[in-house]
C-alpha positions in Angstrom: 0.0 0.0 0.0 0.7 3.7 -0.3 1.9 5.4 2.4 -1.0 8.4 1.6 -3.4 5.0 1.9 -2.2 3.6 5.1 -2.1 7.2 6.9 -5.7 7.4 6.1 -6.6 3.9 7.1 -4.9 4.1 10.1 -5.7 7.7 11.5 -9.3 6.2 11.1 -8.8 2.9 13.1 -6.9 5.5 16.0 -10.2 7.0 15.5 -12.3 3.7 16.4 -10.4 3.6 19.8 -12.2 4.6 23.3 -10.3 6.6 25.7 -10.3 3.0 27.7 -8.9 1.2 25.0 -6.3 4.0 24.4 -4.9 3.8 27.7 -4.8 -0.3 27.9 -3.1 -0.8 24.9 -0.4 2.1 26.0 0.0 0.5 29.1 0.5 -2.9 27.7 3.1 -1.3 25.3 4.9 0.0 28.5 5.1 -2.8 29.9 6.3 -4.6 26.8 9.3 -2.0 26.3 10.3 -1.8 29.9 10.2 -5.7 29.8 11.9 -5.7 26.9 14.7 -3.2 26.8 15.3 -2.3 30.4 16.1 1.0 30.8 18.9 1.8 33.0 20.2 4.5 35.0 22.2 7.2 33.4 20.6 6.2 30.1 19.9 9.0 27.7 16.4 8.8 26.3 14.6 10.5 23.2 10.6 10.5 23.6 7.6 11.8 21.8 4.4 13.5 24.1 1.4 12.2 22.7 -0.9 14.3 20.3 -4.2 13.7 21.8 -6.3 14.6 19.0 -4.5 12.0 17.2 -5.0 9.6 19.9 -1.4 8.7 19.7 0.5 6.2 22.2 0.0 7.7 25.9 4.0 8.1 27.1 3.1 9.6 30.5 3.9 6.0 31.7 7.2 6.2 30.2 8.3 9.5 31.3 7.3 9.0 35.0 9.1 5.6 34.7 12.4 7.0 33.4 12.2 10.3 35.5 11.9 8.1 38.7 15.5 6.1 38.0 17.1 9.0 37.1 17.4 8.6 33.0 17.5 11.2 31.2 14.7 12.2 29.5 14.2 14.5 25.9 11.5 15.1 24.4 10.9 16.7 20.7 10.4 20.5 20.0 9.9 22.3 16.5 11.9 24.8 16.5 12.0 27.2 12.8 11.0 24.0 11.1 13.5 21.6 12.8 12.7 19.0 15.4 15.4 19.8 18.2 15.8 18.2 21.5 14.6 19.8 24.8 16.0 17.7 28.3 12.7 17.4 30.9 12.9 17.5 34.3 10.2 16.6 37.2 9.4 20.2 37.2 9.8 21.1 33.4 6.7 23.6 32.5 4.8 23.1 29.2 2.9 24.8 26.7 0.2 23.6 24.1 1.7 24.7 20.8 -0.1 25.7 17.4 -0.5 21.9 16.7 -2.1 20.9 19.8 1.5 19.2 21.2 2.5 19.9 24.4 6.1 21.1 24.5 8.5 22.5 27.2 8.6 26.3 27.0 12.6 26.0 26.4 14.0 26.3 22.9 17.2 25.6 24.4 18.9 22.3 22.2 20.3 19.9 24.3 22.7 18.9 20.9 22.8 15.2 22.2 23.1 13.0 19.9 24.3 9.6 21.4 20.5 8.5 22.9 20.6 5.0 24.1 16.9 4.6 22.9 14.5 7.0 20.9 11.0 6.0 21.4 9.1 7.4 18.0 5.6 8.1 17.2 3.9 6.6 14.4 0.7 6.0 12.5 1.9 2.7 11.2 5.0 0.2 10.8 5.4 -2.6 8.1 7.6 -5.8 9.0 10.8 -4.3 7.8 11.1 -1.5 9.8 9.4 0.7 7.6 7.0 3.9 9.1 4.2 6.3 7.9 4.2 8.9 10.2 2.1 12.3 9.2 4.3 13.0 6.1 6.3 15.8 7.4 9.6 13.9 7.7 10.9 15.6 10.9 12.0 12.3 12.3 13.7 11.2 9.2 16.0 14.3 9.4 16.3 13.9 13.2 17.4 10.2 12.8 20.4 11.3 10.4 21.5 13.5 13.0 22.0 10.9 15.5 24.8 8.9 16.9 24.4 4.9 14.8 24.3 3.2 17.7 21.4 4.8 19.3 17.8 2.3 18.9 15.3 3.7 17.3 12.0 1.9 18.4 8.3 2.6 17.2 5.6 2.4 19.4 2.0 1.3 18.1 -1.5 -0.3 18.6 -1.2 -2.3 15.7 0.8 -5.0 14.1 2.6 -4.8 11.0 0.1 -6.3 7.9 0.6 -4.6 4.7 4.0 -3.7 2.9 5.0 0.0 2.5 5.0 0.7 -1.4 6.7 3.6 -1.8 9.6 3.9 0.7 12.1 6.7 -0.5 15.9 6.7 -0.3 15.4 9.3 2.4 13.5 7.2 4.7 15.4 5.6 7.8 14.0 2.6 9.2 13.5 1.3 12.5 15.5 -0.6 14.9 12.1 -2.1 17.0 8.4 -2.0 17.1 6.7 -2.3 20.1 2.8 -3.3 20.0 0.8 -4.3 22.9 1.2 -8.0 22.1 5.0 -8.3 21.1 8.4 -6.4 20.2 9.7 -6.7 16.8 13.4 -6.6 16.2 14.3 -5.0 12.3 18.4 -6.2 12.8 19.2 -8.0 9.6 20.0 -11.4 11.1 17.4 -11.3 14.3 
């Protein structure tokens, strides 16, 4: 399928999903990555905050989890059309911005680039890694700007089922996909 075909599709199944069935499957996803990739102390981590209106993955979980063993937590900010890196704190204040995302009221950059994990919204993800986000290609550039070794992992309520038809040379897959039901590795060889 196109990606213009699978954003559609799946921005209307999001749509299908009760506020009770939202927070389930998040927390089931939690639990899957924290079972999974057990984050550790002094670990440097990259996170979205959920765009409700697109009734994407609830982190809250997440960032309470990571704040509370001291890992560092980042979360995205568009700054002049560029997704930077903002570090949160406990105490961090927040805005709601022209999009309807919460974001720190910083603009400062952290300029880290060696995350141990980025955790990366997403509307869908096809078995090789492949993602359709909302087509402005903000993580794409962010991703190239990172240090190789950190993991990129998708978080989503669905399971991969179609093939993405029309993957560009620009797009960078994903290292995991975590759904409430499993964790999928994309390492060549896994």
């Amino acid at each position: 399928m196109k990606k213009s075909e699978i954003r559609k599709l799946y921005l209307e199944k999001r749509k299908k999903l009760s506020q009770d069935e939202l927070l389930l499957l998040s927390e089931r996803i939690f639990e899957n990555f924290v079972n999974y990739f057990k984050p550790l102390f002094g670990q440097k981590v990259h996170i979205f905050i959920p765009i409700e209106k697109f009734k994407e993955i609830r982190t809250e979980s997440f960032i309470q989890y990571f704040l509370s063993r001291n890992i560092q937590v980042f979360v995205p900010k568009i700054v002049d059309t560029k997704l930077i890196s903002v570090e949160i704190f406990s105490e961090t204040k927040f805005e709601t911005n022209n999009w309807g995302i919460s974001e720190p009221l910083s603009n400062q950059d952290s300029q880290i680039h060696d995350f141990d994990l980025i955790i990366t919204p997403l509307l869908y993800c096809d078995s090789r890694g492949n993602r359709v986000g909302y087509g402005k290609g903000f993580y794409d550039e962010f991703f190239e700007s990172v240090s190789k070794n950190s993991k990129k992992i998708g978080v989503n309520y669905f399971d991969p089922d179609d093939m993405i038809d029309d993957v560009w040379e620009n797009d960078i897959p994903l290292d995991y996909l975590v759904t409430p039901t499993e964790v999928l590795s994309f390492f060549k060889g896994c």
